[in-house]
ZADREN-10925 format. One record per residue: residue in one letter; y, x, z of N, C-alpha, C in turn. Coordinates in pm, whole numbers. Atoms other than C-alpha are relative to their C-alpha. Layout:
BEGIN
R  resn     nc2     nc1     nc3    cac2    cac1    cac3     cc2     cc1     cc3
R     a       Y       X       Z       Y       X       Z       Y       X       Z
...
END
This chain:
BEGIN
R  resn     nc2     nc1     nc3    cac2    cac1    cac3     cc2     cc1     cc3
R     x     -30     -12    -142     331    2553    -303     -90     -93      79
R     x      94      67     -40      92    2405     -70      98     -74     160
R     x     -76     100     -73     151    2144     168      -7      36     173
R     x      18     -70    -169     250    2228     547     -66     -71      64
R     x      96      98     -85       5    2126     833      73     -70      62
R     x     -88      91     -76     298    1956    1000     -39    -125     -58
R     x     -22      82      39     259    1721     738    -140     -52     -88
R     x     185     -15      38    -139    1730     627      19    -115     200
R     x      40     133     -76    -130    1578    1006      87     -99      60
R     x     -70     156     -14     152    1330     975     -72    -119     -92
R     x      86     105      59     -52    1178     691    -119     -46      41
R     x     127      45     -78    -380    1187     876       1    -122      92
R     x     -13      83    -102    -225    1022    1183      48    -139     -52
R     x     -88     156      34       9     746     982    -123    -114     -65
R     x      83      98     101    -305     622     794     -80     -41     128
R     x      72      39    -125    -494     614    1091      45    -122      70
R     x     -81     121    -120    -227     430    1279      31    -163     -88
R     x      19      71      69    -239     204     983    -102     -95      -7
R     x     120      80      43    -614     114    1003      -3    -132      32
R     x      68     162       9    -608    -226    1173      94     -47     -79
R     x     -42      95     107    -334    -335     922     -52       0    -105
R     x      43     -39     178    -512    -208     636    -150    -118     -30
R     x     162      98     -38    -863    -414     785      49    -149      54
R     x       9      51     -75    -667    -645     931     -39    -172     -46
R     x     -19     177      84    -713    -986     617    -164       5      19
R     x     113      14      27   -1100    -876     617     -17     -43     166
R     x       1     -34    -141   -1076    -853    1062       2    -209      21
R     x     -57     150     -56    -919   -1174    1078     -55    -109     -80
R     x     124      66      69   -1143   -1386     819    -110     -34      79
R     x     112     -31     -89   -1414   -1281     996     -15     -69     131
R     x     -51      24    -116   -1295   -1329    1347      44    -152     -12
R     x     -30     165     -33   -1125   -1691    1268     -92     -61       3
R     x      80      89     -18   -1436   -1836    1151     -87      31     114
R     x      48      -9     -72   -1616   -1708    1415      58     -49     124
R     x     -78      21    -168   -1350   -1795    1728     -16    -189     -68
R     x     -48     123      -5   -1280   -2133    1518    -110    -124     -72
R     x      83      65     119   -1543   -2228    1294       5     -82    -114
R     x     -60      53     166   -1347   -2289    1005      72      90     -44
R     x    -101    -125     107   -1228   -2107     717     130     -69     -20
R     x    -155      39      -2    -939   -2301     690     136      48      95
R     x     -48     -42     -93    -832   -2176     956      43     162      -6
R     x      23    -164      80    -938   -1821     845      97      32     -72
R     x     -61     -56      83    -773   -1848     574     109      10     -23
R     x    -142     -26     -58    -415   -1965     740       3      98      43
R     x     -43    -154     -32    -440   -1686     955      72      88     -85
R     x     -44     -80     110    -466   -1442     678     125       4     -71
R     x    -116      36      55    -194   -1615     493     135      61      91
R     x     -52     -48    -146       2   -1541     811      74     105      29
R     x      16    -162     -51     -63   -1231     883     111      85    -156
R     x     -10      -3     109      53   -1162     528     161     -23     -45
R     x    -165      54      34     396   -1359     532      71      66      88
R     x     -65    -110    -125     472   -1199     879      47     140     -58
R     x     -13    -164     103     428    -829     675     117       3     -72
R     x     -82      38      77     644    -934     422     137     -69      59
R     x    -132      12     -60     908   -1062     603      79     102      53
R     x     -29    -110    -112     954    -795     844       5     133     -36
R     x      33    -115      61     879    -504     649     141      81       5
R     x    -126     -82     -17    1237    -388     563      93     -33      80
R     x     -38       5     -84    1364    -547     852     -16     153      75
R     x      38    -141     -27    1158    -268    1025      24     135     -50
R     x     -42    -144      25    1268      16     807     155     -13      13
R     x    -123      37      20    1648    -102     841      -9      61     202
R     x     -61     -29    -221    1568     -63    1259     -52     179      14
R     x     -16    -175      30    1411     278    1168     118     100      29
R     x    -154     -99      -5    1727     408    1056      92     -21      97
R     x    -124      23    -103    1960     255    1313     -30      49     131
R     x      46     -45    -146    1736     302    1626    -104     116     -26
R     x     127     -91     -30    1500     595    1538    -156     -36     -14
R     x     207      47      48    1086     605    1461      -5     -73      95
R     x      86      68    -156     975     615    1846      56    -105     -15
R     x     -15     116     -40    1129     368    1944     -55    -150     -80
R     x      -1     118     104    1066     101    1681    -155      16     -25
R     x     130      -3      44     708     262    1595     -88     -63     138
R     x      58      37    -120     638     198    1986     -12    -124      48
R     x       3     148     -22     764    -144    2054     -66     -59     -85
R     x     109      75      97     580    -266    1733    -125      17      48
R     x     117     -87     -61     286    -100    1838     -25     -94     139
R     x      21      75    -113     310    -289    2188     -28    -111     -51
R     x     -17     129      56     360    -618    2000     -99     -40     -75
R     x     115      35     168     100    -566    1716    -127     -22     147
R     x     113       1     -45    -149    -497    1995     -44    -118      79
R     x      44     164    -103    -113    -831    2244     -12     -75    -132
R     x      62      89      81    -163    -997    1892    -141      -6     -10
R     x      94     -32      -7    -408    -860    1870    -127     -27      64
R     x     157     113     -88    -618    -949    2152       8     -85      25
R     x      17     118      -1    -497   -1254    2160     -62     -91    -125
R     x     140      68     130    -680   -1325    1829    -100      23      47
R     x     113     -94     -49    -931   -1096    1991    -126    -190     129
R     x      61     125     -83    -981   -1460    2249      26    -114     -11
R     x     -97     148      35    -791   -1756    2059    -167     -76     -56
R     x      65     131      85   -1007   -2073    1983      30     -79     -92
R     x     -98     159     103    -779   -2320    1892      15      43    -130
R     x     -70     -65     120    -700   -2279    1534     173      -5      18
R     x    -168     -12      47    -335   -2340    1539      46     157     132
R     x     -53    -138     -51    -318   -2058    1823     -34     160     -14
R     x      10    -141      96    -513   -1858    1583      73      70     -58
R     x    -107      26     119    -292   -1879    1346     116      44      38
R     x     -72     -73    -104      -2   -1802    1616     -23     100      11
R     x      15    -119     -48    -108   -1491    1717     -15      83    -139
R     x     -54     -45     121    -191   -1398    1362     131      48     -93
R     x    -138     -18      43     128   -1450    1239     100      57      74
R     x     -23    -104     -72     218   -1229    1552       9     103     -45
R     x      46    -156      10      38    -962    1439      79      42    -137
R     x    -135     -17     150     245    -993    1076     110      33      13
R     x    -146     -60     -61     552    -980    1229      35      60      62
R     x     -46    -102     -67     478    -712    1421     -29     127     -20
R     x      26     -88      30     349    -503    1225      16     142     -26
R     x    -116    -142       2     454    -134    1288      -6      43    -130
R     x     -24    -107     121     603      69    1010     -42     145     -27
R     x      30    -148      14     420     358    1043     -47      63    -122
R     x      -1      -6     163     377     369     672     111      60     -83
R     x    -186     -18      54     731     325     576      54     146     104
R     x     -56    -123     -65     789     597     828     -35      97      -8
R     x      34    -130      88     567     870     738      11      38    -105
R     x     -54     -48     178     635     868     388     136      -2     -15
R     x    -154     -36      21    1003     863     461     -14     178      69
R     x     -22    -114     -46     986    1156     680    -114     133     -48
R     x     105    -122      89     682    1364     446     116      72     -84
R     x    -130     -21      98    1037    1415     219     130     106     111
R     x     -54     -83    -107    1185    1590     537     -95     118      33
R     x      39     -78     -36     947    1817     659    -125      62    -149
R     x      63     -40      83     772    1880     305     113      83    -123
R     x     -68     -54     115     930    2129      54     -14     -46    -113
R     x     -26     137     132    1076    1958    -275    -122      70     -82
R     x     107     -12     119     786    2164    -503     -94     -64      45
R     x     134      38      -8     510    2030    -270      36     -99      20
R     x     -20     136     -59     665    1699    -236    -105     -72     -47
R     x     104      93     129     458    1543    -541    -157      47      87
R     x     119     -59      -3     144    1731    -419       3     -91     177
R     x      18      22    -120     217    1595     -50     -60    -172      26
R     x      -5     158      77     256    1209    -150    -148     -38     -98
R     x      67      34      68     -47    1286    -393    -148       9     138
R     x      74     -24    -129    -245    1368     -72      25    -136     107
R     x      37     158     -60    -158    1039     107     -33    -108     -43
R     x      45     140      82    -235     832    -169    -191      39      -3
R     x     149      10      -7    -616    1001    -140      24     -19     150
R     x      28      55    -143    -598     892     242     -29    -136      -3
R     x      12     191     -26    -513     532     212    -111     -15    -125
R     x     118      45      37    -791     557     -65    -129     -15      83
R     x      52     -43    -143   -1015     677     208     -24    -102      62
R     x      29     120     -61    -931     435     416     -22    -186     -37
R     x      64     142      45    -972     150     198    -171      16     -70
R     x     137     -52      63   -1318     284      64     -60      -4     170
R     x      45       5    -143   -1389     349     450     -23     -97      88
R     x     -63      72    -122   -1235     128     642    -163    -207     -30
R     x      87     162     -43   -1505    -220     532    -110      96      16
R     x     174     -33     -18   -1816      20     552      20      20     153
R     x      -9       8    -153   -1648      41     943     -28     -84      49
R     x      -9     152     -37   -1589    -320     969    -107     -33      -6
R     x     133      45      16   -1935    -373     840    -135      35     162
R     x      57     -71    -147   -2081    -159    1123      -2     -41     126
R     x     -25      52    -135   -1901    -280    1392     -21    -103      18
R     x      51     141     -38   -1985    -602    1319    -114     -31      64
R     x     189     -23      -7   -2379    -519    1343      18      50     193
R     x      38     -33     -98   -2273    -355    1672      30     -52     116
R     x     -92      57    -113   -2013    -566    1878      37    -119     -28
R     x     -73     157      38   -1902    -872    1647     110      28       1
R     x    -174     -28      57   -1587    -940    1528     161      29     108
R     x     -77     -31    -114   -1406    -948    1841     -10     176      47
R     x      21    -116      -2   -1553    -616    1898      72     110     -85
R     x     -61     -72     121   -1481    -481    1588     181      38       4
R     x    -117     -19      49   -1134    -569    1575      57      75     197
R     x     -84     -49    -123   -1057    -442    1950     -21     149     -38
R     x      10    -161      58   -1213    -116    1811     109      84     -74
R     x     -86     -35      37    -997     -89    1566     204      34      37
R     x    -147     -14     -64    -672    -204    1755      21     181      74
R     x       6    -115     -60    -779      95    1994      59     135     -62
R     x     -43     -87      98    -778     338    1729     104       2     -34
R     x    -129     -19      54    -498     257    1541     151     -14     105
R     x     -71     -35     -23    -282     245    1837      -3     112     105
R     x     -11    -134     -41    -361     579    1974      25      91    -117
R     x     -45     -55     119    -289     708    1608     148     -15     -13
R     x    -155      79       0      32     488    1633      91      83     102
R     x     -94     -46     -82     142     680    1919      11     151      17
R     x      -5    -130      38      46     995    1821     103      22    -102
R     x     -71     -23     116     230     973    1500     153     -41      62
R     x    -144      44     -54     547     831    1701      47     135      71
R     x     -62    -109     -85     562    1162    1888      -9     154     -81
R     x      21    -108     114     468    1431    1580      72      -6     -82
R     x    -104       1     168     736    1288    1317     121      37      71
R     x     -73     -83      25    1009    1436    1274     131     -77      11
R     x     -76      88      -3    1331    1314    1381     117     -34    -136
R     x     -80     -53     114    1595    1188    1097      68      69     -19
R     x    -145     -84      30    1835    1394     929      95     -97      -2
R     x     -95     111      29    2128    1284     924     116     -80     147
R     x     -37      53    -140    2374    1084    1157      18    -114     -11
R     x     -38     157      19    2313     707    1221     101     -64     -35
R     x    -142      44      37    2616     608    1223      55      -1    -132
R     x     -44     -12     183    2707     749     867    -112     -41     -73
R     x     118      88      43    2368     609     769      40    -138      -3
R     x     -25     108       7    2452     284     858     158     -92     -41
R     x    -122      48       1    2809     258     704     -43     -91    -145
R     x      37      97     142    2832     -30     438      24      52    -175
R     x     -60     -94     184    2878     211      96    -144       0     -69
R     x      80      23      55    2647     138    -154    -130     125      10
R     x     126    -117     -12    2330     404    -115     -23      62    -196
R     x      44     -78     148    2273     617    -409    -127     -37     -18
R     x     152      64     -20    1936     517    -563     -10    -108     -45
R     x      18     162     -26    1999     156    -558     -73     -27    -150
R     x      21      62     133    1958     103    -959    -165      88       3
R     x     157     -66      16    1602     363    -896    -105    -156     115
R     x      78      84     -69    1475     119    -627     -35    -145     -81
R     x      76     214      50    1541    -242    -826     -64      42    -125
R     x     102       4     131    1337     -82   -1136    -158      51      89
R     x     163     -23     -49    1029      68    -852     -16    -153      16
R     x      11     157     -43    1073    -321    -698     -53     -56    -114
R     x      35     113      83    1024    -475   -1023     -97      22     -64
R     x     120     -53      79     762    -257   -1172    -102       5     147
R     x      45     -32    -105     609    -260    -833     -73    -163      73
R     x      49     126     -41     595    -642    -782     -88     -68    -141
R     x     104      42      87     390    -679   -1120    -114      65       0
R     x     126     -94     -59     179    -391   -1045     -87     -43      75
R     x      64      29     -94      54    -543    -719     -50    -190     -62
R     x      72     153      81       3    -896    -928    -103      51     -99
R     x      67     -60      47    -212    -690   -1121    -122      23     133
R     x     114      -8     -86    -438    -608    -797     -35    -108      58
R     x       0     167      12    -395    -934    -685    -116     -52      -9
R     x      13      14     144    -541   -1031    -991    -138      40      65
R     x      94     -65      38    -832    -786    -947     -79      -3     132
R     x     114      37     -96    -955    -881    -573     -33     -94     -37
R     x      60     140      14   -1013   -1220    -697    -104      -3     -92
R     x      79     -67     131   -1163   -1078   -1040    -132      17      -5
R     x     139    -105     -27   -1357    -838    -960    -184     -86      59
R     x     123      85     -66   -1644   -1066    -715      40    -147    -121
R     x      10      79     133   -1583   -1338    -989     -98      42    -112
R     x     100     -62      97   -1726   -1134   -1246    -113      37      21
R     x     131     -55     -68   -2035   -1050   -1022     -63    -123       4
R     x      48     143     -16   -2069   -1405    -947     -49     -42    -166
R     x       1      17     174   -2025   -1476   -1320     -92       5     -92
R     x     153     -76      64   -2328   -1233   -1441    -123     -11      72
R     x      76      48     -81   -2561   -1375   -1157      -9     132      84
R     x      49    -101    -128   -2504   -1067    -938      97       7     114
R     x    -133      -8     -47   -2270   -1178    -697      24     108     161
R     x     -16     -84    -126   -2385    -928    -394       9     143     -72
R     x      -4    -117     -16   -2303    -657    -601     153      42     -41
R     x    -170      24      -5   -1891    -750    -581      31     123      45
R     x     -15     -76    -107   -1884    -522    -293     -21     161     -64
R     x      57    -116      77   -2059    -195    -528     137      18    -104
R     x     -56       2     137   -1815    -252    -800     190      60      40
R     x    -154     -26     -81   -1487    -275    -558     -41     152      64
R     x      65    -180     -44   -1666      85    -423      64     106    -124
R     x      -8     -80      79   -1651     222    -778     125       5     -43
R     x    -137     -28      39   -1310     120    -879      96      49     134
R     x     -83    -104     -68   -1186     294    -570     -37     122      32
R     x      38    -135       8   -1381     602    -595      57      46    -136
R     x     -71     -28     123   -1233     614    -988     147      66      45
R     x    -184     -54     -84    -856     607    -743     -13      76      26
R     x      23    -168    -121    -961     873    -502     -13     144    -155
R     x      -7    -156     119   -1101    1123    -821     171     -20     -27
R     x    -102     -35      31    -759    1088    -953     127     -21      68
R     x    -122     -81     -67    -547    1143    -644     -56      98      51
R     x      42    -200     -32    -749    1445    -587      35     110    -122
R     x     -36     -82     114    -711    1564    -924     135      90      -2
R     x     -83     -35     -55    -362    1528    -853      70      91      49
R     x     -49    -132     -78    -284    1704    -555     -46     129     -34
R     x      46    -104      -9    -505    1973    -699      79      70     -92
R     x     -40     -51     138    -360    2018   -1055     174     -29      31
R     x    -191      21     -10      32    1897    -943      11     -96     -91
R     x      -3     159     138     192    1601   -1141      44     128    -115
R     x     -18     -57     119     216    1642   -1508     155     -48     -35
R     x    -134       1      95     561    1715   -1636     134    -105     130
R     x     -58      49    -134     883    1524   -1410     -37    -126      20
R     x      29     121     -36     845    1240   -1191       5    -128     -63
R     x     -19     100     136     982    1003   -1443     -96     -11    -110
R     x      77      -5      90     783    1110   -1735    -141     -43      75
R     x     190      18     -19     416    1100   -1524      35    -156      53
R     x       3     140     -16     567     757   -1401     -28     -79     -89
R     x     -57      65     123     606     605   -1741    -191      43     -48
R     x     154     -23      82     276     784   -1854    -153     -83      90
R     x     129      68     -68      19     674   -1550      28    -161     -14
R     x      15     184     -22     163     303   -1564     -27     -47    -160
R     x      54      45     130      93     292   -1962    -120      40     -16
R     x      74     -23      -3    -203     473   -1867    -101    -131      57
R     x      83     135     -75    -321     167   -1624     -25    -104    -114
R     x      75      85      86    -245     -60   -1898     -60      -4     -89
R     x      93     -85     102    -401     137   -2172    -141     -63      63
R     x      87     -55     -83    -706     133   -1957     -71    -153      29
R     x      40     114     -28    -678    -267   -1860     -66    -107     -63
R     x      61     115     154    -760    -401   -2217    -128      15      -3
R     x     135      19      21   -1120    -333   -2149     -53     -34      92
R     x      34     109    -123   -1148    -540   -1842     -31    -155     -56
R     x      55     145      53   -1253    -857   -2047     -74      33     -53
R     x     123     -25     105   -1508    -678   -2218    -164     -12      62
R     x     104      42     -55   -1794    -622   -1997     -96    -122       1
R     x     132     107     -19   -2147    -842   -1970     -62      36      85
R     x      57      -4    -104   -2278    -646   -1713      61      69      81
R     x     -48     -72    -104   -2266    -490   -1375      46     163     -64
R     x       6    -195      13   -2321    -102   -1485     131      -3    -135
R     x    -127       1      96   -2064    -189   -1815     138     -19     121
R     x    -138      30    -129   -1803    -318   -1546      52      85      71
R     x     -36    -111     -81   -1872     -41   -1337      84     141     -80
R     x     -34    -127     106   -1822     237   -1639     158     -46     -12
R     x    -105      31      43   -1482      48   -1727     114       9     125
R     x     -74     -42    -130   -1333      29   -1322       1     111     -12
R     x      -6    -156     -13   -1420     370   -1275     112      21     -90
R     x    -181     -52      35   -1143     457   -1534      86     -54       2
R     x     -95      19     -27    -924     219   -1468      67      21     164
R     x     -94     -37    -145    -911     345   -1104      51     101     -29
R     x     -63    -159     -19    -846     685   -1218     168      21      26
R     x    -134      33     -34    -465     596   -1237     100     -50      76
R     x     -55      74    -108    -409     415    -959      62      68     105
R     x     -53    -108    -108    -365     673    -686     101      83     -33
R     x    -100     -56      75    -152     885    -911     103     -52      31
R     x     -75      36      24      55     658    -994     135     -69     118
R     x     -82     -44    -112     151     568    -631      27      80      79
R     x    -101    -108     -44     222     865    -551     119     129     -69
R     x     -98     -23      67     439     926    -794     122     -90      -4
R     x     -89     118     -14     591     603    -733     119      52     165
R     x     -40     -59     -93     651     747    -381      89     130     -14
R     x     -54     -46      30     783    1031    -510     155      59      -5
R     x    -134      52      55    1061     918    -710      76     -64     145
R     x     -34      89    -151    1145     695    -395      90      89      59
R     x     -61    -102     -77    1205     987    -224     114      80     -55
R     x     -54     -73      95    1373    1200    -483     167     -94       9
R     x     -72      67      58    1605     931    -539     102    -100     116
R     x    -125      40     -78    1754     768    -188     -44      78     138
R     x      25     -32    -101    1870     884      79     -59       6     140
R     x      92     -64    -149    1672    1064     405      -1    -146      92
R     x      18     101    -139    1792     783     680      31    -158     -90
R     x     -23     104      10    1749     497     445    -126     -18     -84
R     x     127      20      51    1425     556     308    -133     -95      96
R     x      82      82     -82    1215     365     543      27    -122     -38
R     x     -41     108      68    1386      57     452       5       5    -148
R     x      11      16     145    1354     118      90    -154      -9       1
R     x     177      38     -36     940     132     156     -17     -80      55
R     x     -10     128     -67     974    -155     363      31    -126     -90
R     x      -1      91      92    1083    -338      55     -68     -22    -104
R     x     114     -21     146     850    -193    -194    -137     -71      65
R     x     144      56    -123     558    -335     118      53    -132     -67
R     x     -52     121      39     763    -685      71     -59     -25    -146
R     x      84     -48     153     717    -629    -303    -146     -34      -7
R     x     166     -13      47     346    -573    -319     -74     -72     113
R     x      10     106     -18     312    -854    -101      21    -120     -31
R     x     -71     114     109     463   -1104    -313    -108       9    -130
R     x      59     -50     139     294    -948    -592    -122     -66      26
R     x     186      33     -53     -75    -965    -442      -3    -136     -36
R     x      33     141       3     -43   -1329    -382      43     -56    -132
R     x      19      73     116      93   -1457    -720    -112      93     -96
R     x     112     -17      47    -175   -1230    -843    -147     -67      25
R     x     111      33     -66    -448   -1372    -637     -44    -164     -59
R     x     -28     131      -5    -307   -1728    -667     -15     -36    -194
R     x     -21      -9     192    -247   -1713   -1102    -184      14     -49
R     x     101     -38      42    -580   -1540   -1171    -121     -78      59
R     x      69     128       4    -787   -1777    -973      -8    -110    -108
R     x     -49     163     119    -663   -2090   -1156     -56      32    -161
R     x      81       7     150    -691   -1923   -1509    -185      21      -5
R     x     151      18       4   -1072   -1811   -1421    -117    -124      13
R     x      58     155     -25   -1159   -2173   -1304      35     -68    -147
R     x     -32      71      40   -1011   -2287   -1565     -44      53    -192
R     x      30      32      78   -1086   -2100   -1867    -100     113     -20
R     x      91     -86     -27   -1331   -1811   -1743      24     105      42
R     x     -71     -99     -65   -1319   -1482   -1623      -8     120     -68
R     x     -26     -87     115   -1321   -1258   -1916     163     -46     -60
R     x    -144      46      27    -988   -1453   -2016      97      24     116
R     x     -44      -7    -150    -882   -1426   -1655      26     114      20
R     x     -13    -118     -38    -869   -1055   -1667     137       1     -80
R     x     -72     -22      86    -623   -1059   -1930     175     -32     104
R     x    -132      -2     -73    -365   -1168   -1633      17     120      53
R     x     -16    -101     -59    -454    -800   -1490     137      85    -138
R     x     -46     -90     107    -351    -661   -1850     170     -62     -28
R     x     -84      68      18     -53    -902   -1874     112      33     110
R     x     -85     -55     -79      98    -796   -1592      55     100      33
R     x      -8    -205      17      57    -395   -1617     127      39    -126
R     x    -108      16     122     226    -474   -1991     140     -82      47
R     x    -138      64     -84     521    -626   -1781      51      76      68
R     x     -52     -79     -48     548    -359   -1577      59     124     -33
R     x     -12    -100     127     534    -106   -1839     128     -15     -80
R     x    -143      30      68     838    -288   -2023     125      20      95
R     x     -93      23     -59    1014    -302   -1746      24     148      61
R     x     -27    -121     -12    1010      32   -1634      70     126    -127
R     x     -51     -92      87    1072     169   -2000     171     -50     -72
R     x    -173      27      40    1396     -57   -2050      47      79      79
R     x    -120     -78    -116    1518      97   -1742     -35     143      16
R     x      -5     -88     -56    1397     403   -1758     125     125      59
R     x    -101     -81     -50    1705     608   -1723      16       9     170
R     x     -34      32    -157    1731     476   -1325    -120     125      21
R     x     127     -34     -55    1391     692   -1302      -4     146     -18
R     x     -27    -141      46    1542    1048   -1432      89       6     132
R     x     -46     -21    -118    1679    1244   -1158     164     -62     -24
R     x     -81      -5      45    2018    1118   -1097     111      95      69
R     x     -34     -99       3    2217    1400   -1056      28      55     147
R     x     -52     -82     -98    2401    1549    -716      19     -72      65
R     x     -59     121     -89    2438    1327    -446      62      50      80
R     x    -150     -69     -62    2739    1287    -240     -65      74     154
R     x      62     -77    -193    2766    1522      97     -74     -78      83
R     x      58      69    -129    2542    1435     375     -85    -125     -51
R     x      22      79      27    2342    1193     200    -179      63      17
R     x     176     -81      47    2000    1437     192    -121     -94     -42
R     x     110      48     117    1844    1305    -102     -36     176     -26
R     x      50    -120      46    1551    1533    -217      89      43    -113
R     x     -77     -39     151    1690    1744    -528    -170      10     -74
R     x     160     -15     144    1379    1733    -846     -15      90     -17
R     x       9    -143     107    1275    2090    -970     -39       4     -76
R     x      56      24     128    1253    2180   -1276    -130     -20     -49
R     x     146     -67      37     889    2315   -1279     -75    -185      99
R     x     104      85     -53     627    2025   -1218     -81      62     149
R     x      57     -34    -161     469    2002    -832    -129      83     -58
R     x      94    -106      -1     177    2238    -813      -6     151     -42
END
């Protein structure tokens, strides 16, 4: 079953409306040392920007459900953007840093909200195929989005750049606030205190979800390490190219071919696939070996979150899904940084062929932890009235 254009351009617009959060740790790097002339400063921001996200995240999908998209996608959207230019003209560092940590905490959910509502306006066979189609977007736009940044720098500077982007992403932001789809459902019985069906599927995505992202973590710090490492350190940038063109082939594959077999099973298979895949990330000596070895370990990556998404969907209910993606964001913010933070230290400390082994160490963590629990990850059966959880079909998406 192929996927409706309703929802071909809710994913277009949500990623869009996404771009300056997606640019916004490379935006704001950039931009601090330039407004402040220190990376220290830079690199609070970032931090910032980062904790703000993570805080707020399922705050924001919790106001979703109670108050509706617009509203919540709009006022963020107002909020993200005066951060915005007030980084856009801050000197001081500490009111860098302020406004940064603005822009974190105000970060709209238009993430958490299109992929809640792709499960509404997408039929349950093309769900998998719909989800496998936004996971090649946000590849897209992370493959895209620094050869933009790069550009705009050459053409306007970082201030430039990042007003560019604000622009964009909140005329995407407000497009997508007026094209989604309102919830099913009735607030009110949404928001009564009875446990949500799901719950035991969400704390096994959360936990396989916050080692996962310590795994990428892991692998921005890695990756230009290992370039540095082999004396080629300007070709970091080539290498982070190839292991996300490896993602993209295999969320195109994907959406083309449908997942293999049910959501559960291709869950269980792409995340033993990642770590299958990770044990030859300490092997490499050179660039073009490094490159041959990313390339397949991206192939799994895109898949696998959108199978992760999936299940998500499959598994809680319509007006409470936003806040369940809002926590899996939390999640793979937590994750990142003790990935980032861990895998440093061991590479300083005992190289960076040993140092990879925290990517593989963590995938094999996630892998256990998903197969103790797998049962949470099989459909669980009929949910009560009025709750519109997707139902699974038998036959695999495509």
């Amino acid at each position: 079953m192929n996927v409706p254009r309703r929802a071909l351009a809710l994913i277009v617009l949500m990623n869009l409306g996404y771009l300056p959060v997606a640019m916004r740790h490379l935006l704001v790097v950039l931009l601090g040392h330039h407004n402040t002339g220190s990376f220290a400063a830079a690199g609070a921001a970032s931090a910032a920007c980062g904790i703000g996200l993570a805080l707020t995240a399922p705050v924001a999908g919790r106001l979703l459900r109670r108050l509706g998209d617009r509203p919540v996608l709009l006022a963020s959207g107002v909020g993200h953007l005066v951060a915005l230019l007030g980084l856009a003209v801050a000197t001081d560092p500490w009111v860098f840093v302020a406004f940064a940590a603005g822009a974190g905490l105000s970060s709209p959910p238009v993430m958490g909200s299109g992929r809640a509502r792709l499960a509404v306006v997408v039929p349950a066979p093309a769900l998998g195929r719909a989800y496998a189609l936004n996971a090649v977007a946000q590849e897209l736009l992370y493959v895209g989005g620094p050869l933009v940044v790069t550009l705009s720098l050459l053409a306007t500077g970082p201030a430039g750049a990042l007003l560019g982007f604000a622009s964009v992403g909140t005329a995407a932001l407000v497009a997508t606030a007026f094209v989604i789809p309102r919830a099913p459902g009735d607030a009110r019985r949404a928001a009564a205190p009875t446990p949500p069906p799901g719950r035991a599927t969400l704390r096994t995505l959360l936990g396989t979800h916050l080692a996962y992202t310590t795994c990428m973590g892991a692998m921005w710090v890695l990756v230009p390490a290992f370039a540095a490492a082999v004396g080629h350190p300007d070709q970091a940038g080539m290498l982070v190219a190839v292991w996300s063109a490896g993602s993209l082939v295999g969320g195109l594959l994907l959406a083309r071919l449908g997942r293999p077999g049910t959501p559960g099973a291709a869950y269980l298979g792409l995340l033993g696939t990642l770590a299958v895949t990770s044990l030859a990330l300490p092997l490499p000596r050179t660039v073009a070996q490094m490159a041959v070895v990313l390339a397949v370990f991206g192939l799994g990556l895109a898949p696998w979150l959108a199978v992760t998404d999936e299940i998500l969907a499959r598994a809680t209910p319509a007006p409470r899904l936003a806040e369940a993606y809002g926590r899996l964001l939390t999640a793979g913010q937590l994750g990142t940084a003790l990935g980032a933070a861990t895998s440093g230290a061991v590479n300083d400390r005992f190289g960076n062929a040993a140092a990879f082994l925290v990517v593989g160490a963590a995938l094999v963590l996630a892998l256990a932890t998903a197969v103790t629990r797998r049962r949470t990850l099989r459909d669980p059966g009929t949910p009560p009235v009025g709750t519109d959880r997707i139902p699974d079909p038998v036959a695999p998406a495509g």
